[in-house]
N, C-alpha and C positions, 0 to 999 in steps of 0.2 A: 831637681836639686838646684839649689842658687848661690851663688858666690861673696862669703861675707868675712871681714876680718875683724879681728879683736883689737879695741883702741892700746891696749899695751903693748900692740907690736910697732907701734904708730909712733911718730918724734914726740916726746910729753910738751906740754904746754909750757913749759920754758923757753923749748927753743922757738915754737911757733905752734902758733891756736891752732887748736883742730878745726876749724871754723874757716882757715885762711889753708886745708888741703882734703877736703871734704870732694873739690872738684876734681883732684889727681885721683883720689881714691875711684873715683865712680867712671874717670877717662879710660882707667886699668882695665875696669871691666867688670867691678864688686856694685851687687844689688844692695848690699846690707852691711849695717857695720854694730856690732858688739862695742859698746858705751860702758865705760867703768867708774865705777865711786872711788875717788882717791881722797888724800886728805888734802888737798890743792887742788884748781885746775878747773876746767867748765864743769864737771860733775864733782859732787859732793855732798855730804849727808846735809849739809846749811844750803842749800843749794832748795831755793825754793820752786815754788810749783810753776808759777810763771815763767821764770828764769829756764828750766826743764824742757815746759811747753816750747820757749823759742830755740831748743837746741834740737827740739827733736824737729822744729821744723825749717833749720836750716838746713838738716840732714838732709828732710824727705826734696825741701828743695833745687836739692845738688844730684835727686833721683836713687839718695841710699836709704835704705828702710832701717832705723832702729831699732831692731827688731828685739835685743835683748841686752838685759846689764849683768855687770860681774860686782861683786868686790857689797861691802855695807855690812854685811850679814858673816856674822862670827857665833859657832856655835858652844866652842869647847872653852871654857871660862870657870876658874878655880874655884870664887867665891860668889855669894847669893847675890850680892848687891853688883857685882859686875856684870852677872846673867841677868838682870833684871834691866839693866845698861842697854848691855849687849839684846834685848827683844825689845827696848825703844827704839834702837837703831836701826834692826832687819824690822819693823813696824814703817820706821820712815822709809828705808828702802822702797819696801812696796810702793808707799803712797807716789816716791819719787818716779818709777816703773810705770805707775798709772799715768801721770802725768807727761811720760815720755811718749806715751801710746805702747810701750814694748810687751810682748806678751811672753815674755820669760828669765829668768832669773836666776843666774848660776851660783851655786853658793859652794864657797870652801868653810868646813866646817870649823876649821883648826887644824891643831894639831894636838896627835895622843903626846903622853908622856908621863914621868913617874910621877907628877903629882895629878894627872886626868889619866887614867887610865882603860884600858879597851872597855870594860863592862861600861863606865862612865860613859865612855864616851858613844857609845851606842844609846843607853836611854839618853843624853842631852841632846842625841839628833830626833831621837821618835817624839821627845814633848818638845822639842822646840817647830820643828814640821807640823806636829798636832796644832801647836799654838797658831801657826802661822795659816793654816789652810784653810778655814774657814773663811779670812780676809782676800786671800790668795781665789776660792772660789766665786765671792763676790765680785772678785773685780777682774775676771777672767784672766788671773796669770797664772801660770806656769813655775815651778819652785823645780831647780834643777839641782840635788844632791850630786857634785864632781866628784869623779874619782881622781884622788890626788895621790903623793906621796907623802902622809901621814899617820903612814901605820894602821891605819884603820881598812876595814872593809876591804880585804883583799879576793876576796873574790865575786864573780857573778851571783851568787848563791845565796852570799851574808846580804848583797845591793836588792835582791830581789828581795828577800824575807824581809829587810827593811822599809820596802818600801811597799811592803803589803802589811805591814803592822800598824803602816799610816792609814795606809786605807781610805785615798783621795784621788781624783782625778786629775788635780792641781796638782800633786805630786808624783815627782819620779827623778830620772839620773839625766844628768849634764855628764855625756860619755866622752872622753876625752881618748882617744885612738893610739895617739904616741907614749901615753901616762902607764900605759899596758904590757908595753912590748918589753921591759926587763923582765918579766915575769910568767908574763902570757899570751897569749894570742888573741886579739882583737877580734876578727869574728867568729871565738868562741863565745865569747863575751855578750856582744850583739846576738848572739841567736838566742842564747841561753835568757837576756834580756828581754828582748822580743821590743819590738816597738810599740807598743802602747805604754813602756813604760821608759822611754829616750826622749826626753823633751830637746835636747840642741844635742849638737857634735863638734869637739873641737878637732882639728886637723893639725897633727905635726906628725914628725919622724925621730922618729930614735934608734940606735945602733947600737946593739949588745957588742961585747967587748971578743975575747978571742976568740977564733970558730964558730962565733954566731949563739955564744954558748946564756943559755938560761941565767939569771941570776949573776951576770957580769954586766960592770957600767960600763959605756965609753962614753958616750955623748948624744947627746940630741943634737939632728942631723937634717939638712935640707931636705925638703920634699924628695921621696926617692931614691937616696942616698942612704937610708936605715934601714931595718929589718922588716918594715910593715910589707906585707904581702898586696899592697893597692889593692890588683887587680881582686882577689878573695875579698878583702874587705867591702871593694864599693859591689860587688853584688851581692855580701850579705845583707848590707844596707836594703838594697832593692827590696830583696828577699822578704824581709820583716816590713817591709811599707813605710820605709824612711822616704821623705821627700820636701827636707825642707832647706835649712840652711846648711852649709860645710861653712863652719866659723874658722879661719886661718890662726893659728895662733904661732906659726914657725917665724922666725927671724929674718926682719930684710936681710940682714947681712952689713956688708961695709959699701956696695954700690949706691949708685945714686938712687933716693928715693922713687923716682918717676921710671927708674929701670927696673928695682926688685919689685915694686908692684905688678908693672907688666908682667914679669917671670912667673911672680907668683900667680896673678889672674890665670896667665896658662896654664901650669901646672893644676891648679884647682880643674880647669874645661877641660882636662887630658880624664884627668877622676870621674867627672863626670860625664864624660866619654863611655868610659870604661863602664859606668855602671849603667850605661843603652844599651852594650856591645848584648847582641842574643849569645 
């Protein structure tokens, strides 16, 4: 397994380009970094091919792999002409992911609600994955259904059945570990998923609320500091034949940048410690 973090954990291009901490990032001790489509900023849906091209190879220059994008692609959309929008856009995506060299693609679908509701929102993820995966096979990427906080898809069960109704190689789940833990146990999750069907892994912690109790909030919490069982978790990973990236998505915090990275790089090589341990 290899050490990679997600650009939204990163200072946004306001305060300073990604491009001008690219070498702190890779000094920490991260192989890979997770590139996101915003509406500003070095990535973007206008964000042409060229342009793409030189971001991803100032990356690979600074010795971080771009390995995959977030954000472009919105599934749950009320009316015809918006959904038709919204499959120009995760259309460019792609192309933009091709152009990056990235070989995977996390996608938040939306969110449910009373005017999209569950049944809806189930078939707009199976045609719009159908729509998309035939481009997605051509051009060897990866389509990563997240499990988010959107009322949908609440369990391993509904993720797998969905993602066998797609019934593509290109597709499957962007597993997100701390997104879990109000409600369930992570590597129930992963086993029941199995790895042929986990295209990335995002990494954070979360802390259920009093006594550790089911279906209580507190907060999303620093590496170790929440309810995730690590140690269970990174050998289910093994288990199932995960072996790729652990994408960071936890919070520097308020320290200096060049110090929570370091924390975090170790934190991440303590996980993947744990998941050698015989």
């Amino acid at each position: 397994m290899k050490k990679s973090i997600m650009r939204a954990t990163l200072p946004d291009g306001s305060s300073v380009p990604l491009t001008k901490i690219l070498g702190t990032v890779k000094n920490a001790g991260f192989e890979g970094i997770q590139l996101g489509i915003h509406g500003v900023g070095e990535l973007s849906l206008k964000t042409t091919d060229d342009a793409a091209t030189k971001l991803a190879k100032a990356c690979r220059d600074e010795g971080l792999e771009p390995h995959s994008i977030y954000g472009g692609i919105r599934f749950f959309r009320e009316d015809a002409e918006d959904r038709k929008r919204g499959m120009d856009e995760a259309k460019r995506t792609l192309e933009l992911a091709s152009a990056l060299g990235a070989k995977t693609i996390l996608i938040h679908p939306g969110q449910l609600s009373t005017s999209i509701p569950y049944d809806d929102c189930w078939k707009l993820s199976i045609d719009n994955l159908k729509a998309l995966k035939e481009q997605a096979e051509s051009t060897h990427l990866r389509l990563g259904l997240e499990n988010v906080w959107n009322k949908f898809l609440m369990s391993p069960l509904e993720f797998k059945r969905l993602i066998e109704e797609v019934n593509s190689p290109a597709v499957g789940i962007w597993f997100d570990i701390g997104n879990v833990v109000v409600f369930g146990h992570p590597e129930q999750w992963l086993r029941i998923l199995g790895g042929k069907a986990i295209v990335g892994i995002h990494i954070k912690d979360f802390k259920r609320g009093p006594n550790d109790a089911f279906g209580t909030y507190d907060h999303f919490a620093p590496l170790f500091h929440g309810s995730v069982n690590w140690p269970v978790v990174m050998k289910e990973l093994v288990k199932i034949g995960f072996d790729d990236y652990l994408v960071s998505e936890a919070s520097l915090g308020h320290q200096p940048m060049e110090d929570a990275l370091r924390e975090l790089s170790g934190q991440l090589g303590v996980m993947i410690g744990m998941a050698k341990e015989k």
